[in-house]
C-alpha positions in Angstrom: 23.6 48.2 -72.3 23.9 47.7 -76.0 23.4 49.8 -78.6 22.0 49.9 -82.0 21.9 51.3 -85.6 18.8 51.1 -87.7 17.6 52.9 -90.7 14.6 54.3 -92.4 13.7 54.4 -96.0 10.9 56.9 -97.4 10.0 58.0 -94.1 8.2 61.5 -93.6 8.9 63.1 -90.2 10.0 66.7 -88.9 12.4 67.7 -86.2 9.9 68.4 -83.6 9.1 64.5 -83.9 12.7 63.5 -83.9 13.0 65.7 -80.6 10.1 64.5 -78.8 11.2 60.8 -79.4 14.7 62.0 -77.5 13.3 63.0 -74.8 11.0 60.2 -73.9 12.0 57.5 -71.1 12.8 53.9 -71.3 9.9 52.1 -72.9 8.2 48.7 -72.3 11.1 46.8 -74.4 13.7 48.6 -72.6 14.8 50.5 -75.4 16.0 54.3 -75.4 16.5 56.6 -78.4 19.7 58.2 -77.9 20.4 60.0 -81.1 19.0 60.8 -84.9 20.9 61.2 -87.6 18.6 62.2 -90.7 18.0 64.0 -93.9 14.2 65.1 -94.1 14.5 65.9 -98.0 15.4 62.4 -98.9 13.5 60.6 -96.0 16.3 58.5 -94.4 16.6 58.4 -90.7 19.1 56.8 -88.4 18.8 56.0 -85.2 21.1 55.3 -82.6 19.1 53.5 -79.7 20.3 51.7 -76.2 18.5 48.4 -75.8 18.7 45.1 -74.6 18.4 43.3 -77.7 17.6 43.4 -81.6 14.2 42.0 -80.7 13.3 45.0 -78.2 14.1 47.1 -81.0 11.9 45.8 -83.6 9.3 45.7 -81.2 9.9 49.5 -80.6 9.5 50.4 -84.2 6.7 47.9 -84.5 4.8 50.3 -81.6 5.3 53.3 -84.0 4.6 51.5 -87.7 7.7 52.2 -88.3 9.4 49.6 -90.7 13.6 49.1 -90.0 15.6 48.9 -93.0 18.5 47.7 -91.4 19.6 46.9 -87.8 22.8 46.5 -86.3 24.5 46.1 -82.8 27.3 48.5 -82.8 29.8 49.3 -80.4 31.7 52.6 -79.0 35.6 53.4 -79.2 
């Protein structure tokens, strides 16, 4: 499956909300959160996410209010 990077400007979120996301299944747009990367003082999250397309990953965020600065298809080495 693909995967994807997207950011998060001015976002205020712990940990424990970062965590839970991790652990939750496959959603509806086929899209699973595999890791974070973030700085909680400055409010800039990234994700690394499987999914099937950019789309199914807007529509995630969309789901949450969560507004992507950025997204990009990546790929492993």
């Amino acid at each position: 499956m693909p995967k994807f990077l997207d950011s998060h400007a001015k976002i205020q979120v712990d940990e424990t909300i970062l965590k839970t996301a991790m652990e939750q299944p496959i959603d509806e747009f086929g899209v699973k959160v595999e890791k974070f990367f973030y700085n909680i003082e400055a409010g800039v999250i990234f994700c690394i996410l499987d999914a099937p397309n950019k789309e199914a990953v807007v529509k995630h965020h969309e789901k949450y209010k969560v507004k992507c600065e950025i997204i990009y298809e990546i790929k492993e080495i």
